[in-house]
C-alpha positions as CSV (number, residue, x, y, z in Angstrom):
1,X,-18.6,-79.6,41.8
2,X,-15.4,-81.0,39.9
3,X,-14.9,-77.1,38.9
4,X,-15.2,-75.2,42.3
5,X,-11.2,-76.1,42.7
6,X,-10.5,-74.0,39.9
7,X,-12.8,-71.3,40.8
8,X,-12.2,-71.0,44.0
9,X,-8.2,-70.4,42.3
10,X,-9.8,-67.8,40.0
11,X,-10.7,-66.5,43.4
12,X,-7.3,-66.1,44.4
13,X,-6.7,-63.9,41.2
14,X,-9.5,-61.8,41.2
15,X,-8.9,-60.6,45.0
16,X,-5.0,-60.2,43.4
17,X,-6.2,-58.4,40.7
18,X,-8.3,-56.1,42.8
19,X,-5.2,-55.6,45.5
20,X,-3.4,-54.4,42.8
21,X,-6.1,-52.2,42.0
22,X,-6.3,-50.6,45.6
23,X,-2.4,-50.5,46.1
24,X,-1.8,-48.8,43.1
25,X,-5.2,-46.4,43.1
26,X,-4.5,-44.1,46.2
27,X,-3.3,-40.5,45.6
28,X,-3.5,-37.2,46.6
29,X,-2.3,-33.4,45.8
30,X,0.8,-32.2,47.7
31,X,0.6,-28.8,47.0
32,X,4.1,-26.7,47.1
33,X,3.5,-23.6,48.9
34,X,6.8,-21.7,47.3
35,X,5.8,-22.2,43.6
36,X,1.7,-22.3,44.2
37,X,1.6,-26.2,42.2
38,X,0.5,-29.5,43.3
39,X,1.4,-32.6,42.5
40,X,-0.1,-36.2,42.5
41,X,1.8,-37.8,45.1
42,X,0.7,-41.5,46.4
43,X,0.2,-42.6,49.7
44,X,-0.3,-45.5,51.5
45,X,-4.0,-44.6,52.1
46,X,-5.7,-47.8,50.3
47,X,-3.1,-49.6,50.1
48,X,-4.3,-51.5,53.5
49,X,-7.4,-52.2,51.5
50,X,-5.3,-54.0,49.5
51,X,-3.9,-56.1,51.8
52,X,-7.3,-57.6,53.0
53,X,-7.9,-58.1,49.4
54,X,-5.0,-60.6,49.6
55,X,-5.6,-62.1,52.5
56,X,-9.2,-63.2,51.0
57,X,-7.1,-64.3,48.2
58,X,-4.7,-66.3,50.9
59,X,-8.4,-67.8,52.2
60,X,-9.3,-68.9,48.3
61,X,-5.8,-70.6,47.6
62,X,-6.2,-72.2,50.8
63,X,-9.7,-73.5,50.1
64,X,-8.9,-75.1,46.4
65,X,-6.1,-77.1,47.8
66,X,-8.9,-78.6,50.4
67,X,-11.4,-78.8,47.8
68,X,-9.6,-80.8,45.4
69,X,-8.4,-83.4,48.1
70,X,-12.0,-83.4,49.2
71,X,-13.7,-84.2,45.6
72,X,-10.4,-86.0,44.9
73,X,-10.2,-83.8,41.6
74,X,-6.5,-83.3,40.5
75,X,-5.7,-82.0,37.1
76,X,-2.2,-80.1,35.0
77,X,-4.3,-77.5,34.3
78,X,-5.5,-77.0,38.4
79,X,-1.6,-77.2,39.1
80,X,-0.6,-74.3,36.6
81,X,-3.5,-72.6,37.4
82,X,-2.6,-72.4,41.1
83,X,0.7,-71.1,40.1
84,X,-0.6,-68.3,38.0
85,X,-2.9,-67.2,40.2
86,X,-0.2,-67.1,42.8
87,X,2.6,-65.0,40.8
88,X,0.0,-62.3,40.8
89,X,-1.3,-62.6,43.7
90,X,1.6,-63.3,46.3
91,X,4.0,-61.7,43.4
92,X,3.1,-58.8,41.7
93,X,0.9,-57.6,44.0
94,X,3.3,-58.0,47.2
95,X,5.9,-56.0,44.6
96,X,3.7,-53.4,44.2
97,X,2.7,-53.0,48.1
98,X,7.0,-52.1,48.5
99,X,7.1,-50.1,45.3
100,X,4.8,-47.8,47.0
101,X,6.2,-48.0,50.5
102,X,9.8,-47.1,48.8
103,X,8.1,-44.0,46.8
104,X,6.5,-42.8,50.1
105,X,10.1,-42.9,51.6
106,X,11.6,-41.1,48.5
107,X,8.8,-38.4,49.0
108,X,10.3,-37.2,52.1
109,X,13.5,-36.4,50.6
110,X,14.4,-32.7,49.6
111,X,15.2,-33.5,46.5
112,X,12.2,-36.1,46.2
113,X,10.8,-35.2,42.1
114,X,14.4,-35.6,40.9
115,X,14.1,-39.8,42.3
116,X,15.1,-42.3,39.9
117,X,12.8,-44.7,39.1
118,X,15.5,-47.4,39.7
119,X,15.4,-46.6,43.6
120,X,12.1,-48.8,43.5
121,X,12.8,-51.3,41.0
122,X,14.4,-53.5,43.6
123,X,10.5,-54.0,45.1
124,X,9.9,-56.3,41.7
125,X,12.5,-58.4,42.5
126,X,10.1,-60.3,44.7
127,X,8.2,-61.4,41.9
128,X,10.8,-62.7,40.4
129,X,12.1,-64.8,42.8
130,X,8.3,-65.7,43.7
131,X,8.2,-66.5,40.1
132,X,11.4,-68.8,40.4
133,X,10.2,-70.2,43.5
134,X,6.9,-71.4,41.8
135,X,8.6,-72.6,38.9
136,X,11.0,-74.8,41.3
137,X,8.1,-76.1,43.1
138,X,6.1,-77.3,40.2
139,X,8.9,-79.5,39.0
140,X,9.5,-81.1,42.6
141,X,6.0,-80.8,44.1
142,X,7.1,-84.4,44.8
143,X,9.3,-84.3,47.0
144,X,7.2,-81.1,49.1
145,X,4.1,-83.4,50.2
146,X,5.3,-82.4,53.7
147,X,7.1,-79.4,54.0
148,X,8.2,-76.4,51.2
149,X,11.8,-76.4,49.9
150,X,12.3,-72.5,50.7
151,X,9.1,-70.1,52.0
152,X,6.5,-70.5,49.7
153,X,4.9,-67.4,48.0
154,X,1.8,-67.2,50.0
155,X,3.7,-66.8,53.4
156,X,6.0,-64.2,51.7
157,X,2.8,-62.6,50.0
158,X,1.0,-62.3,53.6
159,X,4.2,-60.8,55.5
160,X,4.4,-58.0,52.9
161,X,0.8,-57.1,52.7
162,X,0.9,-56.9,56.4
163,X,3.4,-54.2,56.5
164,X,0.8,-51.4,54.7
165,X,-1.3,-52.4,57.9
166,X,1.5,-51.6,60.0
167,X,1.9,-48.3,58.1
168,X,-1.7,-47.5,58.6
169,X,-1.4,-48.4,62.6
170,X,1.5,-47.9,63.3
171,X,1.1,-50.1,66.5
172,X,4.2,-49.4,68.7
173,X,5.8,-47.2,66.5
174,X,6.9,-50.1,63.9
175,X,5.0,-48.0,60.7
176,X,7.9,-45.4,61.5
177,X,10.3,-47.5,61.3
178,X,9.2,-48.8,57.6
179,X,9.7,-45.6,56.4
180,X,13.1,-46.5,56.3
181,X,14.4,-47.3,52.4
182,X,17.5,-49.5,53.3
183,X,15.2,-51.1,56.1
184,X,13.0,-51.7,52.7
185,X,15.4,-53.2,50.8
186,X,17.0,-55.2,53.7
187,X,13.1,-56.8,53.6
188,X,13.0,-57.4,50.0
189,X,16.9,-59.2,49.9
190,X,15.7,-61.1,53.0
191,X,12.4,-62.5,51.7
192,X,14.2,-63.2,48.0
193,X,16.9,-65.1,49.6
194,X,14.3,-66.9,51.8
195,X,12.3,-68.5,48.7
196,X,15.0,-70.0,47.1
197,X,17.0,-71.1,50.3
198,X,17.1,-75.0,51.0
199,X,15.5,-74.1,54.1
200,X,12.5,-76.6,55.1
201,X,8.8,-74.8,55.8
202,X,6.4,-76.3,57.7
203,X,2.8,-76.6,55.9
204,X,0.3,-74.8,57.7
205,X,-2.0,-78.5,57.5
206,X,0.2,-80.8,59.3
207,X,0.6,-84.0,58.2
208,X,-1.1,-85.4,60.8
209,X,-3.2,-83.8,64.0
210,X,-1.3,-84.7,66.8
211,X,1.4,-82.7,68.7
212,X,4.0,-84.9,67.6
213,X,3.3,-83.9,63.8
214,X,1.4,-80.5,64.7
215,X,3.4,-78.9,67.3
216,X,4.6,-75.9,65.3
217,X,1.2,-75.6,63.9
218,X,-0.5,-75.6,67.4
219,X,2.0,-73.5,69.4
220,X,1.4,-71.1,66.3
221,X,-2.5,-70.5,66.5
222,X,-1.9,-70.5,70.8
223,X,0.9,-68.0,70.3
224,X,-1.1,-65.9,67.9
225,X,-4.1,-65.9,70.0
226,X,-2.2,-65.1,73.1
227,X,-0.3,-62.0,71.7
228,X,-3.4,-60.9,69.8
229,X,-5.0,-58.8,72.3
230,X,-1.8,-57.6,73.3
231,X,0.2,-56.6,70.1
232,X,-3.3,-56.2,67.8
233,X,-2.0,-56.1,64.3
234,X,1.6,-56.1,65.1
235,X,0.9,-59.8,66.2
236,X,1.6,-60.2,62.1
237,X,5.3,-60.0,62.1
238,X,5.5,-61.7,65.5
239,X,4.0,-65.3,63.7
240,X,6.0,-64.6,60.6
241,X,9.4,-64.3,62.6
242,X,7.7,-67.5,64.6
243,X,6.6,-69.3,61.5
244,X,10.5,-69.1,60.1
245,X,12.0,-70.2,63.5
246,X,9.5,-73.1,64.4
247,X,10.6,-73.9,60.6
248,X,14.2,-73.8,61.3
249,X,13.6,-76.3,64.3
250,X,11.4,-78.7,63.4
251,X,12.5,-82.1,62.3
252,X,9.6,-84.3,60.8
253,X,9.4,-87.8,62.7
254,X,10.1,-90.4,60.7
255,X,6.7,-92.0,60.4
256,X,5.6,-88.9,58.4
257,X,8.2,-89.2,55.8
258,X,7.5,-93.3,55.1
């Protein structure tokens, strides 16, 4: 039992690994009617795949963090472990998911086979700064008992993979607006910046269960469950937006910081 921490991390990397594998995987011909060619050209068809691959991922790195508390099993090697699993997971693969989105948007332009690479090298930037933002936290885990210094990389890793969903949907006409490239990039510099900021995030397990600890946590799940049946899957960006504003707001009572 002192082991299922660490597999249920290896979890979390294999269901990155295999996101990657979906985001990356989906193609088709595009043929060009003038010239009588086709070309590969991907799409955003499996992608979505992808993105339930990371939220099982999300579930797993969720579940070792219990685990350990629950066997009282704490060890270096879980800690790095975590944080590997995680660059890939809510790093790479969250890169990839906006490398794709920005080739899609360079594929409508005229002039779409003479692109630059470089138009979507700005979508690896977020695993940079998810690398730097792991890297931070492993040196002042510390002082993060009760709330993340900056977003942490799962929260940025979910928003992303929700926005192929979006795509796929398109509930209320929000996948046409992600075919947007600055709208893109606007994303990416916004979720950078958010890692890194000194802004304080609220842990999805409170510190304690009462509404005077778990407020954000509660009007979260009630908010969510409310909008749900409404919105459907745009409901996704509606709790991240939420998650970052009950964040801004919420001042820990003292008691919880003794």
């Amino acid at each position: 039992m002192k082991h299922l921490p660490n597999l249920l991390t290896l979890g979390n990397l294999f269901f990155g690994c295999m996101a990657i594998v979906y985001i990356m995987n989906s193609q088709h011909f595009l043929p060009d009617f003038q010239g009588g060619e086709q070309y590969w050209v991907y799409d955003m068809e499996q992608a979505h795949i992808g993105s339930l691959f990371i939220l099982l991922a999300a579930v797993c790195d969720l579940l070792d963090g219990a685990t350990a508390r629950a066997l009282k099993v704490f060890s270096p090697i879980g800690k790095d472990l975590d944080s590997l699993a995680d660059i890939v997971t809510f790093g790479v693969a969250p890169s990839m998911i906006l490398y794709k989105m920005l080739w899609a948007t360079c594929m409508t332009d005229m002039n779409a086979f003479d692109t630059s690479m470089l138009a979507m090298a700005p979508a690896f930037l977020i695993a940079c700064f998810a690398a730097l933002r792991l890297a931070k936290f492993n040196i002042t885990s510390d002082q993060q008992s009760t709330s993340f210094s900056g977003m942490p990389t799962p929260a940025v890793g979910l928003f992303v993979a929700c926005l192929p969903l979006l795509s796929w949907y398109n509930p209320y006409k929000l996948g046409t607006y992600l075919q947007n490239r600055w709208l893109l990039y606007t994303l990416i510099a916004l979720l950078c910046w958010l890692m890194v900021s000194g802004i304080r995030f609220i842990k999805l397990m409170p510190a304690k269960w009462n509404m005077k600890y778990a407020w954000p946590q509660v009007l979260l799940l009630v908010l969510g469950a409310a909008a749900a049946p409404v919105l459907k899957i745009a409901v996704l960006p509606l709790l991240f937006v939420l998650y970052i504003l009950f964040s801004i707001i919420y001042k820990e009572p003292a008691a919880a910081t003794a």
